[in-house]
Rosetta silent file (secondary structure, phi, psi, omega in degrees, C-alpha in Angstrom):
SEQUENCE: XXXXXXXXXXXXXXXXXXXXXXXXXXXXXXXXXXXXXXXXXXXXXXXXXXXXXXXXXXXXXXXXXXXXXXXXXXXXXXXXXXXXXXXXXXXXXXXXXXXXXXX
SCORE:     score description
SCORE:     0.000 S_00000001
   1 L     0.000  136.920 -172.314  -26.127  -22.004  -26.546 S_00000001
   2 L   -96.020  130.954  164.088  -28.797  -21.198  -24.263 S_00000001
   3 L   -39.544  176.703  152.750  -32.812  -21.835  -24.921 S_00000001
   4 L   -75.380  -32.377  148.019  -35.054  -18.831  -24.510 S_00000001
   5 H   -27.551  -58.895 -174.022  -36.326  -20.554  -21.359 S_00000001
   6 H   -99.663   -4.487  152.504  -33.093  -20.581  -19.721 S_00000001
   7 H  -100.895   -9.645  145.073  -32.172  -17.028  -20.589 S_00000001
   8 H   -64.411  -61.966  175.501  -35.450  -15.869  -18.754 S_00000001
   9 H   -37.786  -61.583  158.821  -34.418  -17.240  -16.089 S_00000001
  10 H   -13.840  -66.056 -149.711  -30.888  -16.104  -16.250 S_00000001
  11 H   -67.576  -27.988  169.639  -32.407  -12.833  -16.586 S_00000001
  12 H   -74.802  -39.101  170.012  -34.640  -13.515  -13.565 S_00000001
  13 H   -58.655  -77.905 -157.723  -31.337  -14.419  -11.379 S_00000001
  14 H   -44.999  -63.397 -163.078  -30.009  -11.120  -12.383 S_00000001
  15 H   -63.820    1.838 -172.562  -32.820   -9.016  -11.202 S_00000001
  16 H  -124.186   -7.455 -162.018  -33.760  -10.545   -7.723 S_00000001
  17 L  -136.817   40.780  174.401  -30.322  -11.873   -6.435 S_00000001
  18 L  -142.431   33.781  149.448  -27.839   -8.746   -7.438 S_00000001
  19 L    70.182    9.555 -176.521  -29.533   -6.849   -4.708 S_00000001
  20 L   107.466  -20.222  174.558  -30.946   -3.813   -6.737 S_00000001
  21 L   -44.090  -49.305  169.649  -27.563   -3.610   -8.803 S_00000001
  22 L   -89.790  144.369  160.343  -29.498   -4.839  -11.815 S_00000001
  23 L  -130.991   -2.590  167.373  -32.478   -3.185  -12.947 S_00000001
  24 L  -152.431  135.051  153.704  -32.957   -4.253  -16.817 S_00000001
  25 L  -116.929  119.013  178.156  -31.786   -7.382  -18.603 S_00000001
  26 E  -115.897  110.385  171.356  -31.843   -6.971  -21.934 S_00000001
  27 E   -78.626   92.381  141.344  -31.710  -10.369  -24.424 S_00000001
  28 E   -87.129  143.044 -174.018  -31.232  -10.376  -27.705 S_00000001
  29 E  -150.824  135.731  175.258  -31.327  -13.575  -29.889 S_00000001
  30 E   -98.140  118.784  170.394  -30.285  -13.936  -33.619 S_00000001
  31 E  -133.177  141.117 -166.429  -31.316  -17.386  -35.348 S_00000001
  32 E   -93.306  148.120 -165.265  -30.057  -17.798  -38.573 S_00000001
  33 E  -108.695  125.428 -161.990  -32.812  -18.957  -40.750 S_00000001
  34 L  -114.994  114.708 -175.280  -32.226  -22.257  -42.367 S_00000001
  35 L   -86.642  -28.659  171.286  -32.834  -22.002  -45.895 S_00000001
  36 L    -2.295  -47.375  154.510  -30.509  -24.981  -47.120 S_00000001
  37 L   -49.675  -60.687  147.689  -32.861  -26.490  -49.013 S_00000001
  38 L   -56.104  -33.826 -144.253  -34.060  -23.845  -50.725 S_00000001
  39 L   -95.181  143.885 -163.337  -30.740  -22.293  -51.519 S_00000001
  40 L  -164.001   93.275 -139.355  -29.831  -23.464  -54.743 S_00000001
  41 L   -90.532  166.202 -166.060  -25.964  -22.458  -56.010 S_00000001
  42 L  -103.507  131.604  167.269  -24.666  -21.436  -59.843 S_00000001
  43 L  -110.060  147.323 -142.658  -22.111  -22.748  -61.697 S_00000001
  44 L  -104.246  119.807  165.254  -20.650  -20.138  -63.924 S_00000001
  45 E   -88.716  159.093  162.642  -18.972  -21.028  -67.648 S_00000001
  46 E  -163.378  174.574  176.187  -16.471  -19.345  -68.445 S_00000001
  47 E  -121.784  147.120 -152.470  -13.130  -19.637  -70.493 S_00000001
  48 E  -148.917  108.219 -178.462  -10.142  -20.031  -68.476 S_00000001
  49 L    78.348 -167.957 -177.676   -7.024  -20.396  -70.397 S_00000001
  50 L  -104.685   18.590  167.389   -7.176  -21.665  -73.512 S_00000001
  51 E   -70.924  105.621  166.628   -9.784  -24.296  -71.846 S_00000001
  52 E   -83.917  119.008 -179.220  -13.193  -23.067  -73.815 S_00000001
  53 E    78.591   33.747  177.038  -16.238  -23.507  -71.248 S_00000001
  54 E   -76.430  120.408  178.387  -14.484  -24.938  -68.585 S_00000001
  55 E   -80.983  147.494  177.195  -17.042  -25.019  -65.481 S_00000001
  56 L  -148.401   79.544  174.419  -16.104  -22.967  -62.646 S_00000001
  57 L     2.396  115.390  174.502  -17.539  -21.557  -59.779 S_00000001
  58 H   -55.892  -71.002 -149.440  -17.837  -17.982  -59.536 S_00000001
  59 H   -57.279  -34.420  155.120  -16.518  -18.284  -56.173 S_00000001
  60 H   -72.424  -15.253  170.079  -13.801  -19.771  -57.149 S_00000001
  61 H   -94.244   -9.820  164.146  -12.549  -17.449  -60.320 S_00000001
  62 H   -68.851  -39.010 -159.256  -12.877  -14.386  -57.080 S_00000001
  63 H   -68.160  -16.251  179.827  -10.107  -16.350  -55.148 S_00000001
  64 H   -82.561  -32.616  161.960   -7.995  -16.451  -57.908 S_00000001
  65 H   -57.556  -26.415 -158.043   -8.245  -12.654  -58.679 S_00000001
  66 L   -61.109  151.263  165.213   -7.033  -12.446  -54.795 S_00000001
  67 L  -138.229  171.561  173.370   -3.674  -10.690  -54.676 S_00000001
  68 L   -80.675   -2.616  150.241   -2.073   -8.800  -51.974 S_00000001
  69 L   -96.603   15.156 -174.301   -2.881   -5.841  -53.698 S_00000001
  70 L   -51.414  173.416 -169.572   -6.367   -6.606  -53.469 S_00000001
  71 L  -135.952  127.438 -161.471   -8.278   -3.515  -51.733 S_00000001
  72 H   -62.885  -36.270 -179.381  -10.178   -5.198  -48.620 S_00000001
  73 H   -79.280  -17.012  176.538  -13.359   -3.214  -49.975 S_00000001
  74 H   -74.039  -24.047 -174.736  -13.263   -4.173  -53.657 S_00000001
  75 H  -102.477  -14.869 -165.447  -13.413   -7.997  -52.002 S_00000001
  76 H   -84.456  -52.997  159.141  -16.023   -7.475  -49.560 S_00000001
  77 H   -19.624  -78.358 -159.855  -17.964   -6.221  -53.033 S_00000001
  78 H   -76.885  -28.184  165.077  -17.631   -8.783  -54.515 S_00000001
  79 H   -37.488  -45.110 -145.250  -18.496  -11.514  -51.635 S_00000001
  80 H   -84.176  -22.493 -172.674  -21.696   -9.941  -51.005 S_00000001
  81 H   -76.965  -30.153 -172.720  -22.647   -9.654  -55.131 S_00000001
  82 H   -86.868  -20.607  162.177  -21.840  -13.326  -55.239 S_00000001
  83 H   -65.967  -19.881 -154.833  -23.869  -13.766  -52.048 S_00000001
  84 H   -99.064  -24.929 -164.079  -26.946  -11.651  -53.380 S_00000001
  85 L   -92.806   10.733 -125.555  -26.625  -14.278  -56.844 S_00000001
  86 L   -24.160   77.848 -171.399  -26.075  -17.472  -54.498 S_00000001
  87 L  -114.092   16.547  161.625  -23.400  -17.871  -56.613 S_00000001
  88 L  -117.434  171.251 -171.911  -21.185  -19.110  -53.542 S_00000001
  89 L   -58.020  -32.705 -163.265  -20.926  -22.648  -52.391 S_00000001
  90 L  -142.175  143.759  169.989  -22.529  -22.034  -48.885 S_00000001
  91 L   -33.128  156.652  148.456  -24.661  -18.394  -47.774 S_00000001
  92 L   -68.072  -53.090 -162.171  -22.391  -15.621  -46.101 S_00000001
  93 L  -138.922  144.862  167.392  -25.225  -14.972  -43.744 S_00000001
  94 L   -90.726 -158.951  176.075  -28.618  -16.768  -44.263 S_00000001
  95 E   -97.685  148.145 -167.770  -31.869  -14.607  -43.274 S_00000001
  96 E  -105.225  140.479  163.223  -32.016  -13.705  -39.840 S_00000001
  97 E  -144.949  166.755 -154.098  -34.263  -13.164  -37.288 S_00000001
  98 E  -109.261  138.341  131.927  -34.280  -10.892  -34.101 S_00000001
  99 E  -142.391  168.876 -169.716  -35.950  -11.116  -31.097 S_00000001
 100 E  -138.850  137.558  156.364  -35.532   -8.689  -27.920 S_00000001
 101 E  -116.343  124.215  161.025  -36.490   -9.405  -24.281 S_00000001
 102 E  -139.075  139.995  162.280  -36.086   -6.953  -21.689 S_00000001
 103 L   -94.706    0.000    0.000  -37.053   -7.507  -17.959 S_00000001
């Protein structure tokens, strides 16, 4: 992974040493925002079996629903509601941030 510092430059290489070929370098950079601390996950009761109140992870009573008839959009559902609850062990995506450079 490259600094921002070393992907101006890159970006400076492209535009003086390709002879006129380049004429915009455009960066984008993503940093995942690290919330870890903060993030702070649920465990779910539920009865399972004839176990009453057995703790369980929501994320763990989706994987157990998976079958191979599962419908790829019915699970992507349900990641992201258990993502929105942080009711999985670790984020899908933390919060993000953007930035754009163009020479």
């Amino acid at each position: 992974m490259e600094t921002e510092v070393e992907l101006s430059e890159n970006a400076r290489l492209w535009l003086i040493h390709k002879g006129g070929e380049t004429r915009i370098v455009i960066i984008l950079s993503f940093a995942e925002t690290d919330t870890e601390n903060a993030l702070t996950t649920k465990d779910t009761t539920v009865t399972v079996g004839t176990e009453k109140g057995r703790k369980q992870r929501a994320e763990n009573m989706m994987i157990e629903t998976i079958a191979g008839s599962t419908h790829y959009n019915e699970l992507v559902q349900t990641l992201q509601n258990l993502n929105q609850h942080c009711s999985l062990g670790k984020p899908l995506v933390r919060d993000l941030s953007a930035t754009i450079n163009v020479y």
